[in-house]
MDAnalysis code that builds the backbone (N, CA, C; Angstrom):
import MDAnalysis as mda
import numpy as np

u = mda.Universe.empty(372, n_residues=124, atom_resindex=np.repeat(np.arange(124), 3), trajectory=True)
u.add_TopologyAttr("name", ["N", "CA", "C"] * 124)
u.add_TopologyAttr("resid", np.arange(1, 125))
u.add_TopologyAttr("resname", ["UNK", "UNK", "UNK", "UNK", "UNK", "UNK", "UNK", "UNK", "UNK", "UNK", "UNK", "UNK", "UNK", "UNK", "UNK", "UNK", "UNK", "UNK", "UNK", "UNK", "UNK", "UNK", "UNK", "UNK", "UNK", "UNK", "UNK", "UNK", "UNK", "UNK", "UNK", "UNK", "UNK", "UNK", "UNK", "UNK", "UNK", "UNK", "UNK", "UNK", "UNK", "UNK", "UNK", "UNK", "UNK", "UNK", "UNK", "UNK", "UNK", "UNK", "UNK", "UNK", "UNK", "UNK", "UNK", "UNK", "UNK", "UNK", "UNK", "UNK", "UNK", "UNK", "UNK", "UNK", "UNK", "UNK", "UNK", "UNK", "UNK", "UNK", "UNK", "UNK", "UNK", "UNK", "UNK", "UNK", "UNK", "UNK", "UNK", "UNK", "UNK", "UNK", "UNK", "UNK", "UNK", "UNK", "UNK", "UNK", "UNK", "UNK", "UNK", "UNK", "UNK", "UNK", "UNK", "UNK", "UNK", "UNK", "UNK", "UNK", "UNK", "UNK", "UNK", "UNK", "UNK", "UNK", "UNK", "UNK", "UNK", "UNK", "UNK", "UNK", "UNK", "UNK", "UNK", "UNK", "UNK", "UNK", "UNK", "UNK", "UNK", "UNK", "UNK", "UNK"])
u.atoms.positions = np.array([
    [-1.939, 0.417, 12.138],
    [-1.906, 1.179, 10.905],
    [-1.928, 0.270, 9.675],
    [-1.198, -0.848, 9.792],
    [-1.409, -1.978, 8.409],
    [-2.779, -2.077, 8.461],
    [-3.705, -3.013, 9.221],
    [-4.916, -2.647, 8.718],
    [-5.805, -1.856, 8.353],
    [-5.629, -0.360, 8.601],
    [-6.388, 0.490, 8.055],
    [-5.760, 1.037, 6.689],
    [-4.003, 0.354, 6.473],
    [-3.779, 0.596, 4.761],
    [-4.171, -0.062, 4.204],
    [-4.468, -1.421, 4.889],
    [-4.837, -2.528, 3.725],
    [-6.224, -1.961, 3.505],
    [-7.252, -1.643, 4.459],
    [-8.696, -1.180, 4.253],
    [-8.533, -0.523, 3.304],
    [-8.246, 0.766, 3.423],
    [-8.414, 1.929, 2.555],
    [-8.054, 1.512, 1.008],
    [-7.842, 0.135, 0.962],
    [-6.942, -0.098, -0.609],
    [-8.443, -0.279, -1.166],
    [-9.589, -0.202, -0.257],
    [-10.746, -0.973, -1.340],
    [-11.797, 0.733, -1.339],
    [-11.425, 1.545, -0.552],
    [-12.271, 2.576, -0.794],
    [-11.991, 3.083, 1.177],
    [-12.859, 4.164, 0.826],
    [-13.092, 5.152, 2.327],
    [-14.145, 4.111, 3.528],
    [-13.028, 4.100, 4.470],
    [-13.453, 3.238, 5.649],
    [-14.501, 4.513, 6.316],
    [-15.588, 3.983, 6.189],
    [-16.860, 4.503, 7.079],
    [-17.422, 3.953, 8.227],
    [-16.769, 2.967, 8.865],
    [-17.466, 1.946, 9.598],
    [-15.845, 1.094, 10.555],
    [-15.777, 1.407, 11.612],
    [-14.569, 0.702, 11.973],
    [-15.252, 0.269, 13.381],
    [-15.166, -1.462, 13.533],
    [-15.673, -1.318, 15.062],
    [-15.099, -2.763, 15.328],
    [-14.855, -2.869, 16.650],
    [-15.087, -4.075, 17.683],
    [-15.809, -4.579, 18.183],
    [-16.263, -5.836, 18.503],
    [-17.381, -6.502, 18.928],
    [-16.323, -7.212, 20.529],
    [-17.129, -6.955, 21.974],
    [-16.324, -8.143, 22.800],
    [-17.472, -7.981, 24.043],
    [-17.392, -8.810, 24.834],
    [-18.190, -8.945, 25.833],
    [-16.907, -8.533, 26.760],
    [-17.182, -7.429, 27.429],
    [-16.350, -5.964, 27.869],
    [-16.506, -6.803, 29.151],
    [-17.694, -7.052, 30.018],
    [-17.449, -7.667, 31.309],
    [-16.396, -9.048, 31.271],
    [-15.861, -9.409, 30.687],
    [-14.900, -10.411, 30.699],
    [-13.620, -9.557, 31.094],
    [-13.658, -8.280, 30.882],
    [-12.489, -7.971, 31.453],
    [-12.392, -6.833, 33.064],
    [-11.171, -7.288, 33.093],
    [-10.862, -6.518, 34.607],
    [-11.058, -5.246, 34.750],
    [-11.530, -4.559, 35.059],
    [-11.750, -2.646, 35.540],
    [-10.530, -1.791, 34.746],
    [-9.151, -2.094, 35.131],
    [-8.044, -1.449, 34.969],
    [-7.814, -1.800, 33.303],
    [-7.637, -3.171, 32.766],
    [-7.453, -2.823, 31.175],
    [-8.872, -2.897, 30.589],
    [-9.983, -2.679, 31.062],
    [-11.295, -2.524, 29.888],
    [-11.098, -1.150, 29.857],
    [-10.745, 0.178, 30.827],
    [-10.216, 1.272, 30.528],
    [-9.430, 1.682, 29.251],
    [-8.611, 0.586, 29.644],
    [-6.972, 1.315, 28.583],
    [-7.738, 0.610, 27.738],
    [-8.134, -0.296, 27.094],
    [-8.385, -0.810, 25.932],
    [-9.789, 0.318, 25.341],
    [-10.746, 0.143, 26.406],
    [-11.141, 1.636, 25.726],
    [-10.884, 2.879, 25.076],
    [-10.148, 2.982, 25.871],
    [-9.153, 4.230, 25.277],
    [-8.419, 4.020, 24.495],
    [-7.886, 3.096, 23.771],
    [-7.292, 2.511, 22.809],
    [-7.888, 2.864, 21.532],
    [-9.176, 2.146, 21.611],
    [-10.150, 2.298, 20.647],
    [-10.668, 3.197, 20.011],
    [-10.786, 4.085, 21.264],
    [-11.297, 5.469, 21.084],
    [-10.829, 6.098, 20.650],
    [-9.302, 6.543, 21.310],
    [-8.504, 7.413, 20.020],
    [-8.059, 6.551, 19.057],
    [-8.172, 5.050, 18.629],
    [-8.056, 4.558, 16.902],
    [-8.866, 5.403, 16.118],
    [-10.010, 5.549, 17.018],
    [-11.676, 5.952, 15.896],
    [-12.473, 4.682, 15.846],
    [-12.088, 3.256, 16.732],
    [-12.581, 2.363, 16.575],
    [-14.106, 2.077, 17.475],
    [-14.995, 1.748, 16.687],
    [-16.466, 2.108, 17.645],
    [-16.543, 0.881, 18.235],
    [-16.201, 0.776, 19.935],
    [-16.306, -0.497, 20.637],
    [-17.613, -0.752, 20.167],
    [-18.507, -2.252, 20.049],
    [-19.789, -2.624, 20.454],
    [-19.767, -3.673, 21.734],
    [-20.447, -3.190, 22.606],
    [-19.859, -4.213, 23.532],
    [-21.256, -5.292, 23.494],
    [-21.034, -6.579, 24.146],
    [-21.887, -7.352, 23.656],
    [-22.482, -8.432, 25.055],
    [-22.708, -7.950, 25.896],
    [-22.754, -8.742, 27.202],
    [-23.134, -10.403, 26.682],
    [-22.695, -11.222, 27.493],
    [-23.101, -12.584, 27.258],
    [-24.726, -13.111, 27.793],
    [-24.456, -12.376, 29.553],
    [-25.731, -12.892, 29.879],
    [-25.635, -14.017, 30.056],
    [-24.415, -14.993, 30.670],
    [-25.257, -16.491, 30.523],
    [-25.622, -16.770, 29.219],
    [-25.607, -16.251, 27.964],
    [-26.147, -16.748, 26.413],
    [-25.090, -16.592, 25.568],
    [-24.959, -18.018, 25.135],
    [-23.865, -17.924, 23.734],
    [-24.177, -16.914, 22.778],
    [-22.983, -16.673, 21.488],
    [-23.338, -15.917, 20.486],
    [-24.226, -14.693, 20.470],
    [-23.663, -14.092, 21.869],
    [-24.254, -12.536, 21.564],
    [-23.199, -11.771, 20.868],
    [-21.893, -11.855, 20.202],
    [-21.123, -11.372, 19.914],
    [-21.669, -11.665, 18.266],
    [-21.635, -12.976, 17.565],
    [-22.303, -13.462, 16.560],
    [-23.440, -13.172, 16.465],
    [-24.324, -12.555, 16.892],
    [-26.077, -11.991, 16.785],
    [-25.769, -10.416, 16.434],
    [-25.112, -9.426, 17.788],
    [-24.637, -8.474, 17.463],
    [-23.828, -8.284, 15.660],
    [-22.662, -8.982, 15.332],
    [-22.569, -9.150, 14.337],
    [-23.635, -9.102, 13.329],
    [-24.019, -10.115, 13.125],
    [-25.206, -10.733, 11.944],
    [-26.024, -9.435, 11.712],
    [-26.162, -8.918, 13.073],
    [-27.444, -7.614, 12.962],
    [-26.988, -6.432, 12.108],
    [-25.414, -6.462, 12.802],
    [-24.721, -5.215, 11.839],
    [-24.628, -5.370, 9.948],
    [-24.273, -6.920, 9.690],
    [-24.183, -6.690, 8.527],
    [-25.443, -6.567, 8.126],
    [-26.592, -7.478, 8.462],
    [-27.860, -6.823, 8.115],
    [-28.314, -5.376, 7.423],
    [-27.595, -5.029, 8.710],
    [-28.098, -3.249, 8.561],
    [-26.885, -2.299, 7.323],
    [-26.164, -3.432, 7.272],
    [-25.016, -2.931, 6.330],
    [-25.430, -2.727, 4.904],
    [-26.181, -3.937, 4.581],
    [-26.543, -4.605, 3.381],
    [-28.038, -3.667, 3.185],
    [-28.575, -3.254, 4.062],
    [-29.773, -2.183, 3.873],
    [-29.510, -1.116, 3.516],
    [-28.706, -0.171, 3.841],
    [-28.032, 0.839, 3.974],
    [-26.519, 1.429, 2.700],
    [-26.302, 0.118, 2.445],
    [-25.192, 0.587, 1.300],
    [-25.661, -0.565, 0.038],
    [-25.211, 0.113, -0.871],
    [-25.565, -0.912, -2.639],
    [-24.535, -1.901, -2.722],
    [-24.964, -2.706, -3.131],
    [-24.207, -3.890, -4.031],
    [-22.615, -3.122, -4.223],
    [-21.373, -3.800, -4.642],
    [-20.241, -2.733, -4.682],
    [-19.739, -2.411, -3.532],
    [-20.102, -2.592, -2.508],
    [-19.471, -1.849, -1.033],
    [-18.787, -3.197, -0.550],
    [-18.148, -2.574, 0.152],
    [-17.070, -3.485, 0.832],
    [-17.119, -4.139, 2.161],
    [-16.734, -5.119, 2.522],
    [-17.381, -5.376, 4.167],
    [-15.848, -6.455, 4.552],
    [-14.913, -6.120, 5.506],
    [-14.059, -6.437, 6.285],
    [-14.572, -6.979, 7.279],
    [-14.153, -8.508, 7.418],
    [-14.308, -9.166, 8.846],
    [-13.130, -9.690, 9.519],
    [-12.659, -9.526, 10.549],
    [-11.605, -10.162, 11.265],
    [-12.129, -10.751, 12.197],
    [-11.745, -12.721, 11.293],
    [-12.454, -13.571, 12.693],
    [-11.880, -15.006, 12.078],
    [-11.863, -15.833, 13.122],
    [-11.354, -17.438, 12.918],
    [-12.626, -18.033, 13.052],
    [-13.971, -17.464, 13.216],
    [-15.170, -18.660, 13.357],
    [-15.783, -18.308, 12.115],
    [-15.946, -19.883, 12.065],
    [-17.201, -20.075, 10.958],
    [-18.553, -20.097, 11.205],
    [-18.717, -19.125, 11.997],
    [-20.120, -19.009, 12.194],
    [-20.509, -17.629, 11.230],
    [-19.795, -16.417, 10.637],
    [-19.848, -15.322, 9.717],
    [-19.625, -15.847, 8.214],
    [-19.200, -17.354, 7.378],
    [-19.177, -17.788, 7.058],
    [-20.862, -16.962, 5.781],
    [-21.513, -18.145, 6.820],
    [-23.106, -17.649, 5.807],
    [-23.167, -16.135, 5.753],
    [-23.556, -15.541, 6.631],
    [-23.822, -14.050, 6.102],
    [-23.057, -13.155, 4.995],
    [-21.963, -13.472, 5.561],
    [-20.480, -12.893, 4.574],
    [-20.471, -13.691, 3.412],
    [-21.049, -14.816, 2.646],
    [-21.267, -15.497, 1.478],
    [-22.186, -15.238, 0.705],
    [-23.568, -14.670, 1.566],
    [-24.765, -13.931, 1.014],
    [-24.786, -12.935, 0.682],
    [-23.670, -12.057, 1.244],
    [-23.551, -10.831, 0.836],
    [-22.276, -11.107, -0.349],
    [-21.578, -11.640, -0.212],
    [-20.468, -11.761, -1.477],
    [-21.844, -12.245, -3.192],
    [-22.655, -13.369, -2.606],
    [-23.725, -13.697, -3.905],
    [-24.603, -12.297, -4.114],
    [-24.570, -11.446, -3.371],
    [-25.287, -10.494, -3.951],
    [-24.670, -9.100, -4.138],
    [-23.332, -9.085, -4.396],
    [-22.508, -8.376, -5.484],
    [-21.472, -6.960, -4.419],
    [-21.662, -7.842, -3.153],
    [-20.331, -7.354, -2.408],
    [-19.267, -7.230, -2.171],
    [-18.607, -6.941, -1.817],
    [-17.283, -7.169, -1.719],
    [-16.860, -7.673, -0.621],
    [-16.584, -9.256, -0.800],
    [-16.043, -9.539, 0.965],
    [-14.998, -9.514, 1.354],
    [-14.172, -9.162, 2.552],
    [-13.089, -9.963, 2.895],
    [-12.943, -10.405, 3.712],
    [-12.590, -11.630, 4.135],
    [-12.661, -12.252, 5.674],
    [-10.893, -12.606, 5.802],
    [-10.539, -11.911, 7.017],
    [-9.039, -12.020, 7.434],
    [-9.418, -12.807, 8.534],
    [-8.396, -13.791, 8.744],
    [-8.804, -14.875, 9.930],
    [-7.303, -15.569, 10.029],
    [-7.106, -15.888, 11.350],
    [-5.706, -16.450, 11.879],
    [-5.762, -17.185, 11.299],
    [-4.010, -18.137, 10.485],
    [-3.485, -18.831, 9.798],
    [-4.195, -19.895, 10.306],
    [-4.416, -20.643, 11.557],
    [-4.413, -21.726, 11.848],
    [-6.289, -22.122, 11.602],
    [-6.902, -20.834, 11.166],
    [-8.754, -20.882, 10.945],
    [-8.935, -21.079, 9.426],
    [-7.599, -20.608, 8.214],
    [-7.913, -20.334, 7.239],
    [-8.544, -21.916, 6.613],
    [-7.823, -22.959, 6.608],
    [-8.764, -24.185, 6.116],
    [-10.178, -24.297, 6.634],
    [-10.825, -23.905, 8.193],
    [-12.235, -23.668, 8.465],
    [-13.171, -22.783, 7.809],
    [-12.391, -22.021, 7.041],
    [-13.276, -21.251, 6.384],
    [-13.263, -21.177, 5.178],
    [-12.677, -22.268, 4.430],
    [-12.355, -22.222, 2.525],
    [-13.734, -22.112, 1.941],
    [-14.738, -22.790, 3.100],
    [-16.201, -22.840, 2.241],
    [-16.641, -21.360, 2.170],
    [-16.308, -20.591, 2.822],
    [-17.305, -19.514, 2.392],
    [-16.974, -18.709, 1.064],
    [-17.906, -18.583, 0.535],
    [-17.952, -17.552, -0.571],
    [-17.735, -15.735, -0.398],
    [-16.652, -15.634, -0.845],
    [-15.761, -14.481, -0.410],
    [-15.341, -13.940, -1.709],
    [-15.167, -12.666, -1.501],
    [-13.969, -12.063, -2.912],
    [-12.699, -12.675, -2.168],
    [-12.141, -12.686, -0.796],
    [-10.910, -12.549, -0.337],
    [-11.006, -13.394, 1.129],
    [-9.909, -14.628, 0.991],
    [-10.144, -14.730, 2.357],
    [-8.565, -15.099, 2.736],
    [-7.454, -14.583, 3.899],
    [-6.269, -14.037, 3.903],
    [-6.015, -13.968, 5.370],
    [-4.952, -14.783, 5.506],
    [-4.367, -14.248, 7.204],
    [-4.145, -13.584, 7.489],
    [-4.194, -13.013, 8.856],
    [-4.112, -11.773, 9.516],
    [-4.205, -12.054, 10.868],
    [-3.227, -11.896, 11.665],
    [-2.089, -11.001, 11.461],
    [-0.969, -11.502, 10.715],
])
């Protein structure tokens, strides 16, 4: 519930999702964690690996893509992550009149001072 008060402080959350490569987990909690999600309202994306790095980071990239097509300059975009690989996208969209925020574990926040952000803040 804290993160969806802190969300809502910037406007109406339209977009709530998870990114994970779902076969990494065991039968019995990819269930419950499903179901977790599901009644949050949170839209799993699941992201198979395949043997291939950064399908979780591609999946990503694609979404904000489609984010930045789809909504104007002014809109808001929440990321929860410790890699600097969302860094660039989330900086391109902050230079072209977004609103970023990147929440990332205490121990990631110096990996990510470079990016260009409205907000960048530990979490949890």
């Amino acid at each position: 519930h804290n993160l969806v008060s802190f969300a809502q402080k910037y406007g109406t959350i339209k977009t709530f999702r998870a990114y994970m490569d779902t076969s990494l987990l065991g039968s019995a909690p990819s269930i419950a964690l499903r179901c977790k999600l599901h009644y949050a309202g949170i839209t799993l994306v699941e992201c198979p690996h395949d043997n291939k790095k950064e399908a979780v980071d591609r999946a990503i990239g694609a979404d904000l893509l489609e984010f930045a097509i789809h909504h104007p300059p002014h809109a808001t975009v929440i990321i929860i992550s410790g890699d600097r690989d969302y860094t660039v996208p989330i900086s391109k969209l902050f230079l072209n009149g977004y609103t970023t925020i990147m929440l990332a574990p205490k121990q990631s926040l110096q990996n990510l001072r470079t990016a260009q952000t409205s907000s960048l803040l530990s979490w949890p």
